[in-house]
C-alpha positions as CSV (number, residue, x, y, z in Angstrom):
1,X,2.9,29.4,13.3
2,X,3.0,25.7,12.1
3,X,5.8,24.9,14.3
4,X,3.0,26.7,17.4
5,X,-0.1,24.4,16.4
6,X,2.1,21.0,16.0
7,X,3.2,21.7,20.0
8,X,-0.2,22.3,20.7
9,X,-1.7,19.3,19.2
10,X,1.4,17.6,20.8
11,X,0.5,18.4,24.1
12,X,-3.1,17.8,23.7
13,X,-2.0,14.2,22.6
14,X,0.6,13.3,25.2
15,X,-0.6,13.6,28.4
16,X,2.7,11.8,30.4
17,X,5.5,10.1,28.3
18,X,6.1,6.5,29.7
19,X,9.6,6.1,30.8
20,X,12.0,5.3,27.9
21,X,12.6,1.4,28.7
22,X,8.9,1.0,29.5
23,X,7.1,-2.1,28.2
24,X,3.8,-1.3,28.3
25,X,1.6,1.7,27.0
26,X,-1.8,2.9,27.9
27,X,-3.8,4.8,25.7
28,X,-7.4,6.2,25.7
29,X,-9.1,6.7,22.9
30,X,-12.4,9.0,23.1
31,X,-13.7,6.9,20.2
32,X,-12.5,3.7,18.8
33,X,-13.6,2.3,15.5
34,X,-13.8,-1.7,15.9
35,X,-13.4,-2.0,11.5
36,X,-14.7,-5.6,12.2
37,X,-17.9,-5.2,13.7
38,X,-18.4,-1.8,12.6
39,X,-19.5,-0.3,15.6
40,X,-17.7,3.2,17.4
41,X,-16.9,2.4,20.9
42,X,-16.6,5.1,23.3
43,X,-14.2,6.3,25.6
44,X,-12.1,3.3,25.4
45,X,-8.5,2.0,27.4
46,X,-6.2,0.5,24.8
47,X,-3.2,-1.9,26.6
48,X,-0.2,-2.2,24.9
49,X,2.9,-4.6,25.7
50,X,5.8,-5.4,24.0
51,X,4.0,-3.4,20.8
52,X,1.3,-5.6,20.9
53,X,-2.1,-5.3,22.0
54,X,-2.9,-6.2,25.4
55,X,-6.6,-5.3,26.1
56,X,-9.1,-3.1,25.3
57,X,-12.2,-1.9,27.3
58,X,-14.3,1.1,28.6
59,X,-11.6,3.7,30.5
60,X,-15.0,3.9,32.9
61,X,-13.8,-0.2,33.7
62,X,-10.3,1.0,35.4
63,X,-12.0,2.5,38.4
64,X,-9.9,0.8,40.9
65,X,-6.8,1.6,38.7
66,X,-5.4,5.5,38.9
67,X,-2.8,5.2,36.1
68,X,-3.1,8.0,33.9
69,X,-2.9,7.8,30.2
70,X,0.4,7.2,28.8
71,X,-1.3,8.7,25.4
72,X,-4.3,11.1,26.1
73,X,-6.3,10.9,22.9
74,X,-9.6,11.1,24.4
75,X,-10.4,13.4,22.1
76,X,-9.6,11.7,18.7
77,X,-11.5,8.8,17.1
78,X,-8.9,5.9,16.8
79,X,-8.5,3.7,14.3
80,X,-5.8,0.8,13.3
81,X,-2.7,1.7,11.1
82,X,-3.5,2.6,7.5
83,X,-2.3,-0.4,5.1
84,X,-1.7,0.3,1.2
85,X,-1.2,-2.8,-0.9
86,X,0.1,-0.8,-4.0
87,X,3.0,1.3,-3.1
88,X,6.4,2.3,-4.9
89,X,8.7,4.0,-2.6
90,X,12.0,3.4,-3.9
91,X,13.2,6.3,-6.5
92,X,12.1,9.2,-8.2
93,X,8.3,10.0,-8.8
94,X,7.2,9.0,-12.6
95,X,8.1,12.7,-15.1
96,X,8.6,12.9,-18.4
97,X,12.0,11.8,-18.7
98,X,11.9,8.1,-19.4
99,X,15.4,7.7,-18.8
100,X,15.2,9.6,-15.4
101,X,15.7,5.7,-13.6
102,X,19.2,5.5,-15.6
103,X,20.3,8.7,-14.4
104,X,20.4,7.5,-10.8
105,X,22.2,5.6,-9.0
106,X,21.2,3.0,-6.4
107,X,22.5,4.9,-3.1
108,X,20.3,7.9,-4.2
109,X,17.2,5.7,-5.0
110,X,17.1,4.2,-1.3
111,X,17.8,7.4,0.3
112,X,14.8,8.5,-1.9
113,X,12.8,5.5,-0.7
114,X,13.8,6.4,3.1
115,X,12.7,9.8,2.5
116,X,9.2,8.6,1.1
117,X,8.9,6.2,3.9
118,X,9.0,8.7,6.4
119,X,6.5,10.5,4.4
120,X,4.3,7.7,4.1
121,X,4.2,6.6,8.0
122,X,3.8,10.1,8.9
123,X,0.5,10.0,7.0
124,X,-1.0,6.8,9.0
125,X,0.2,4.2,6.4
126,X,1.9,1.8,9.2
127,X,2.3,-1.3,6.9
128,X,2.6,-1.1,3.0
129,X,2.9,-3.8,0.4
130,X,5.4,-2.3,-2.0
131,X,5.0,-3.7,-5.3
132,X,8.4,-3.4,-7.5
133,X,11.4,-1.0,-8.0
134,X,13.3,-0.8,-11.5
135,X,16.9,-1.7,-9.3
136,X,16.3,-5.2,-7.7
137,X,16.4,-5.8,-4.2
138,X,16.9,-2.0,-3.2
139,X,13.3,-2.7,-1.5
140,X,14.8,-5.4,0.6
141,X,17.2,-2.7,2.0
142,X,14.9,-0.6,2.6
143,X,12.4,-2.9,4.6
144,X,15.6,-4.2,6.5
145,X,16.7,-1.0,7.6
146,X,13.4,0.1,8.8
147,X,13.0,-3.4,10.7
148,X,16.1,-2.7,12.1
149,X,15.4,0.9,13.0
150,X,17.8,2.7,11.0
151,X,15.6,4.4,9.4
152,X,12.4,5.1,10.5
153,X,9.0,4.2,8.1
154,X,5.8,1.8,7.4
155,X,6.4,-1.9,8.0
156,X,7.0,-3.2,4.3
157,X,6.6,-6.4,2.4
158,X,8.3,-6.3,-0.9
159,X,8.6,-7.9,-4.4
160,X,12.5,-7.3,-5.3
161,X,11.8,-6.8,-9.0
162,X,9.1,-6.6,-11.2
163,X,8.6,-10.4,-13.5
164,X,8.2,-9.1,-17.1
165,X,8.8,-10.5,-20.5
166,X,11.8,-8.3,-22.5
167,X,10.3,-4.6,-23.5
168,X,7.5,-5.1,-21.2
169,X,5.3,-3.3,-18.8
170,X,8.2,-3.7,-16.2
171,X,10.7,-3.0,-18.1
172,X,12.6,0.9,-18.6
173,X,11.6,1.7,-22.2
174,X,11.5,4.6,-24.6
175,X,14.9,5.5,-23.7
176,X,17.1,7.7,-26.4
177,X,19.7,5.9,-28.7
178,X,22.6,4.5,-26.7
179,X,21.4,4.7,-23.6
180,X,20.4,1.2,-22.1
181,X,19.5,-0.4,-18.6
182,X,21.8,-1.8,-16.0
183,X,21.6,-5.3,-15.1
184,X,20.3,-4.3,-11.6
185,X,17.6,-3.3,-13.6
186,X,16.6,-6.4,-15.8
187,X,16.8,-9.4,-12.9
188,X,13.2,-10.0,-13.3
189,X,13.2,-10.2,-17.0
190,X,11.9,-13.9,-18.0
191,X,10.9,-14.8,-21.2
192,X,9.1,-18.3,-20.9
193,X,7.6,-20.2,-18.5
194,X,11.2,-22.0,-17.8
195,X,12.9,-18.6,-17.2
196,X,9.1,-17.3,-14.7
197,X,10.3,-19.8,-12.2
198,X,14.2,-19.1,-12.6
199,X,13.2,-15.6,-11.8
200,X,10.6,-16.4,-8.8
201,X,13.3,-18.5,-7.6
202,X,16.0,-15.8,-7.4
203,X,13.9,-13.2,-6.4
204,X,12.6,-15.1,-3.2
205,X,15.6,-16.1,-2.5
206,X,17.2,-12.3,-2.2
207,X,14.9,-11.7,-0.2
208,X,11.5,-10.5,-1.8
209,X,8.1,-11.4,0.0
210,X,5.9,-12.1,-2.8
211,X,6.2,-11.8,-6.7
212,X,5.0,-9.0,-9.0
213,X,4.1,-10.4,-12.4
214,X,3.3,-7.9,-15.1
215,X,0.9,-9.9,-17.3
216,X,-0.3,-6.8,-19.5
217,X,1.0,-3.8,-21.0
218,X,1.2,-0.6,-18.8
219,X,0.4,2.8,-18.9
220,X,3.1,4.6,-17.9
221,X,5.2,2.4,-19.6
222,X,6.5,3.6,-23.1
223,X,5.9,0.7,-26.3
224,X,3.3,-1.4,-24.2
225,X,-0.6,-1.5,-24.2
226,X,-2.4,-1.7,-21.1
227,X,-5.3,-4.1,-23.3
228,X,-2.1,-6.4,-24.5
229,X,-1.6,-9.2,-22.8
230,X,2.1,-10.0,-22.1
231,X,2.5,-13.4,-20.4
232,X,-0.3,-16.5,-20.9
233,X,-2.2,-18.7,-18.1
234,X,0.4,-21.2,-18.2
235,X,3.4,-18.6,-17.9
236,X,1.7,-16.6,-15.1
237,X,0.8,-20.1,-13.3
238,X,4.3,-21.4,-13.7
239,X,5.3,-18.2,-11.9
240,X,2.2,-18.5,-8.8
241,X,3.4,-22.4,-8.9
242,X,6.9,-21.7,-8.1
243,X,5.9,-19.0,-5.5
244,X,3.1,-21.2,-3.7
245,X,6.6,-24.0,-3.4
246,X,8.5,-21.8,-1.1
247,X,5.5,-20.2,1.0
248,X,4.8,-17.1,-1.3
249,X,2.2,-16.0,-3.6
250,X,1.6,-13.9,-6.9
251,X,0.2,-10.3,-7.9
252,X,-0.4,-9.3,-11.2
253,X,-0.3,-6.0,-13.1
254,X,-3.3,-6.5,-15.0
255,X,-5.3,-4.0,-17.3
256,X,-6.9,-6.2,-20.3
257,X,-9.9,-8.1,-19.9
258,X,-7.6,-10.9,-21.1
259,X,-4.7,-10.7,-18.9
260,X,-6.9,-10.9,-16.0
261,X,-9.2,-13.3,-16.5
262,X,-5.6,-15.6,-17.2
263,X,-4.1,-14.5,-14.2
264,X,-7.1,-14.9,-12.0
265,X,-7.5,-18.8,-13.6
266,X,-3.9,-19.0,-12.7
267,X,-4.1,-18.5,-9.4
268,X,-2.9,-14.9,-8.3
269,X,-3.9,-13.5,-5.0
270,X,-4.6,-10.0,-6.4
271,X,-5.3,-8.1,-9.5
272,X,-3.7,-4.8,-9.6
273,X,-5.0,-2.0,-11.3
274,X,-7.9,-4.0,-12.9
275,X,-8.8,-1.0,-15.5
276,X,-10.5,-3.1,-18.4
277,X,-12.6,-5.4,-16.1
278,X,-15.4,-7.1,-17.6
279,X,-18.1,-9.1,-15.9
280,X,-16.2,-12.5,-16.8
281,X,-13.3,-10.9,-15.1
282,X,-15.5,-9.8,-12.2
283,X,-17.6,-13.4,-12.0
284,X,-13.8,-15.1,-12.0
285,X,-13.2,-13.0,-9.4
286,X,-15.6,-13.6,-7.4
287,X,-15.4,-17.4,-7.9
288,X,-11.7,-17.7,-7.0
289,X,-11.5,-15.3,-4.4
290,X,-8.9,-12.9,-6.4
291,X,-8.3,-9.5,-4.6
292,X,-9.0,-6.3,-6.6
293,X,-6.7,-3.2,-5.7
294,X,-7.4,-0.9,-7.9
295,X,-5.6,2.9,-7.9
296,X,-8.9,5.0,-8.7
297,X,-7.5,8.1,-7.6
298,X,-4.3,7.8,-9.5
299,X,-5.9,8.6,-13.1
300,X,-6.7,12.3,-12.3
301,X,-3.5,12.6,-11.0
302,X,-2.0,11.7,-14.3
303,X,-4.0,13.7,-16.3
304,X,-2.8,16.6,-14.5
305,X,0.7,16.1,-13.5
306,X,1.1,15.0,-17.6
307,X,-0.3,18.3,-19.0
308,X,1.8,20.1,-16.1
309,X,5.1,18.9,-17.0
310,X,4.6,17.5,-20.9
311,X,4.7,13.6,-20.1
312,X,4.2,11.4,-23.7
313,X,1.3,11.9,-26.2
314,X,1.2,8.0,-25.8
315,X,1.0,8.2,-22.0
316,X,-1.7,10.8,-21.8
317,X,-3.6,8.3,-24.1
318,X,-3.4,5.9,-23.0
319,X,-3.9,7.0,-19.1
320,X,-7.7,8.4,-20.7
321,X,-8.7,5.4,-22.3
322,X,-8.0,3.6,-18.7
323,X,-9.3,6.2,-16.1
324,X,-13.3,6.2,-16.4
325,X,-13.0,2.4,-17.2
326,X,-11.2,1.3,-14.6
327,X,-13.9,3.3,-12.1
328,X,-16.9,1.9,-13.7
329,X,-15.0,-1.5,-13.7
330,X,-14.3,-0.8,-9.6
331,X,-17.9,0.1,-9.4
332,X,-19.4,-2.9,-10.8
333,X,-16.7,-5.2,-8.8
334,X,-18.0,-3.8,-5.5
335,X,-21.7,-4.2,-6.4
336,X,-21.3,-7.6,-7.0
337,X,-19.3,-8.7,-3.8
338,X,-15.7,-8.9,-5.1
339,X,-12.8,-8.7,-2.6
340,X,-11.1,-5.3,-2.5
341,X,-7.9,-4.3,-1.0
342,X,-6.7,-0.6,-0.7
343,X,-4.1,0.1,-3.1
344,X,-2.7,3.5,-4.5
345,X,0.1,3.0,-6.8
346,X,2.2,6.0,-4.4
347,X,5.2,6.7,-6.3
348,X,3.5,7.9,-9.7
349,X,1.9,10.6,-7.6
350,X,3.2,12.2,-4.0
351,X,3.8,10.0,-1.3
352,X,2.1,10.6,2.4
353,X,-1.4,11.7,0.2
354,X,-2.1,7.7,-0.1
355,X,-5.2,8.6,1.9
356,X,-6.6,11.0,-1.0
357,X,-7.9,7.8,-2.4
358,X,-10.5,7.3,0.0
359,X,-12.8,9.4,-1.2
360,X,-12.6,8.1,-4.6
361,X,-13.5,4.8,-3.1
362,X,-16.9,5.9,-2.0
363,X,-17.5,8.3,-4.9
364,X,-17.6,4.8,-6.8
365,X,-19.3,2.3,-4.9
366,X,-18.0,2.1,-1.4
367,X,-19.2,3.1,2.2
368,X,-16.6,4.8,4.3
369,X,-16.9,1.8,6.6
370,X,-15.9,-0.4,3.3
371,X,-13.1,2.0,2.2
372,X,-12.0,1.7,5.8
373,X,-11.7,-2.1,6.3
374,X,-10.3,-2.3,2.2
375,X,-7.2,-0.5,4.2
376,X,-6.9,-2.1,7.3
377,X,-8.2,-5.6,8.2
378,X,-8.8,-6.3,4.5
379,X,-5.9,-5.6,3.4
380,X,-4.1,-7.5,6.2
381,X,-5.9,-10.2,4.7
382,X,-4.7,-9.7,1.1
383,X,-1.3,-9.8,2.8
384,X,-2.1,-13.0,4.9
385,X,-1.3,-11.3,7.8
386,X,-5.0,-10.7,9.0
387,X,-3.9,-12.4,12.9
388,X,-1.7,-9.7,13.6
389,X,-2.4,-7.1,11.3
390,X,-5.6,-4.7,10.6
391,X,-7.9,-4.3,13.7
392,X,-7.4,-2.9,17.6
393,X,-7.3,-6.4,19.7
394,X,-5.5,-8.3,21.8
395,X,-2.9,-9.8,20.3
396,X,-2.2,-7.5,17.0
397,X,0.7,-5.7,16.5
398,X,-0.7,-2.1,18.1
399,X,-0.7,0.4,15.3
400,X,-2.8,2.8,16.0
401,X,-3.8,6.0,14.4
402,X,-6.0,9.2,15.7
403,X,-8.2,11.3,13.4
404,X,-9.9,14.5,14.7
405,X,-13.3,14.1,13.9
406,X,-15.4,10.9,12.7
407,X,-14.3,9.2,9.3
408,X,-17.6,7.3,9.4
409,X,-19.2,10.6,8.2
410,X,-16.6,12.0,6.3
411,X,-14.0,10.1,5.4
412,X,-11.7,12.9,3.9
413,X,-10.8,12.8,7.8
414,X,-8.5,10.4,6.7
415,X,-6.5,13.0,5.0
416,X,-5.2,14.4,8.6
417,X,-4.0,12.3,11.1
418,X,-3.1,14.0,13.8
419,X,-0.9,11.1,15.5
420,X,0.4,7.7,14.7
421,X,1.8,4.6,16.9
422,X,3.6,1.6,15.3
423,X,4.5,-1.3,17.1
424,X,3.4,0.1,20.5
425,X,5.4,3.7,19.9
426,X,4.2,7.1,19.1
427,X,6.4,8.0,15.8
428,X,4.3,10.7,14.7
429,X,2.2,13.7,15.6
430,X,0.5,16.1,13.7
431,X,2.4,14.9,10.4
432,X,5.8,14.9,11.5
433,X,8.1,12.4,12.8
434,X,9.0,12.4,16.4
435,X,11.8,10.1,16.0
């Protein structure tokens, strides 16, 4: 029956296949969301070459020209690839076994990350910023082989390691006598400000993107307080120093009031999480411009998924002293005009139901529209990649995604792509790879 509806929906989207060395691609759209203006467009003609945008324009325009649609979704609303700025694909999903990271090995944690990345771009999430792994650099093989089309999944940037101080928030605690991590697993480890930009250093140089800095305690992490801060402003601005020298920039994990308010001073490009935000943290924000990604979905997830499958006393705790804050925290950084990015910490729950966090997004603050543009040309701005990233028009990479009905009113449409394009190719339809 499945297997029945997914060619139905196929053949409802594809209308004639281009050739297989074709350059270009012509897709119409029955309504296309333009998430800069904020304005539906009807019936629209999308021009792709070379898996970038060409043109756009009424389909009513092309009078004189008979080409059929390459791509028939005239009766989708279209929108631009899905972006989340807080993913983890590589590895297992967080359980209750703290040492469950040991008990892999590094072939079986990137063919796990493939595995999610397939999920992921089959949900609409073209591009994600994936924000740490416990093994270093297993990322970077991950976004090379999709960039080289060996495997197939959402255009990643990456932070090869998590920067933490020793027994920190990026660190594999609370493991059982005798039992201790493997060097692979410790390359971000820096224990001064000295030892920040050794670690930056290395870490771009193997190939990360950007740095992860984890300037507080974490929740999931076993011996660490989210409230705690773990690195000062001078040690988290030694680290967005060294990164700013060679092109880069800094994200922090950042719960406490503290911890933010020092990494915002020093200069970091987003706060991720944000869970104890005050309004000093909110007015720095605002004042240098700081991104806010906050995972506001991911809480409930926790709750559950812990009292499911008996994660730690301390964990449960610690996740409940965090959830509500962190909302009415998100709430109050929205009303007052703060930068927000889409980000949904994938990896502790599911991946390919990033999109669930949507409607959390409005429930505290947000319009659709808002929620919308906080995962496309938003985010493509938190990535500094707004000029080819984000929004349908000439001249961005053409990732496209269709959506049955219209996620202006109801953004839980989000939830059910029924086809995706990256780079100018159809990979998926009706959440399965075609490729």
């Amino acid at each position: 029956m499945a297997q029945a509806a997914a060619a139905t929906v196929a053949a409802g989207l594809v209308l004639a296949a281009p050739p297989a060395l074709a350059e270009t691609l012509l897709v119409r759209a029955g309504h296309l969301l333009d998430v800069e203006r904020g304005i539906v467009l009807v019936d629209q003609a999308i021009g792709i070459v070379d898996g970038r945008i060409a043109a756009t324009g009424p389909w009513a325009d092309r009078a004189a020209d008979a080409r059929p649609p390459d791509i028939d979704w005239s009766a989708y609303t279209v929108l631009p690839g899905l972006i989340d700025l807080h993913t983890h694909l590589i590895g297992d999903l967080f359980g209750a076994d703290p040492a469950q990271p040991l008990r892999s090995s590094p072939a079986r944690e990137v063919l796990l990350g493939a595995a999610h990345a397939r999920q992921t771009l089959a949900a609409g999430f073209t591009t994600v910023r994936d924000v740490g792994s416990y093994r270093a650099f297993l990322d970077v093989e991950l976004r090379d082989a999709i960039n080289a089309g060996l495997v197939p999944g959402p255009r990643m940037f990456v932070a090869g390691a998590y920067v933490t101080v020793s027994g920190g928030g990026g660190e594999v605690t609370g493991l059982p006598p005798g039992l201790t991590p493997a060097a692979d697993m410790r390359r971000g480890v820096a224990d001064s400000a000295d030892e920040i930009r050794q670690r930056v250093r290395e870490l771009l140089a193997g190939g990360a993107d950007f740095i992860k800095i984890i300037a507080t305690g974490a929740v999931l992490t076993e011996g660490t307080e989210p409230g705690a801060s773990e690195y000062d402003e001078s040690e988290l601005r030694a680290a967005v120093e060294e990164a700013a020298r060679a092109g880069s920039y800094v994200v922090a994990h950042a719960h406490g009031a503290r911890g933010i308010h020092d990494a915002v001073r020093a200069g970091v490009r987003s706060i991720e999480h944000g869970s104890l935000l005050d309004d000093e943290g909110i007015r720095l924000m605002r004042e240098h411009g700081t991104w806010l990604v906050a995972d506001v979905y991911n809480g409930d997830y926790i709750a559950a998924a812990g009292r499911r499958e008996g994660w730690s006393a301390a964990v449960m705790r610690k996740n409940e002293e965090t959830t509500d804050a962190q909302r009415e925290g998100f709430r109050r950084a929205v009303r007052a005009g703060v930068l927000i990015g889409f980000g949904t910490d994938s990896g502790v729950y599911p991946h390919g139901e990033n999109a669930r966090q949507f409607a959390y997004m409005v429930r505290y603050g947000m319009s659709p529209l808002e929620t919308i543009r906080a995962a496309t040309s938003g985010a493509a701005t938190a990535l500094g990649r707004q000029h080819e990233l984000g929004s349908v028009a000439p001249g961005q990479r053409a990732d496209l995604i269709a959506v049955s009905g219209d996620p202006l009113e109801d953004v839980e449409q989000l939830r059910q792509v029924a086809a995706v394009i990256k780079d100018g190719r159809l990979v998926a339809v009706a959440g399965r790879l075609i490729q």
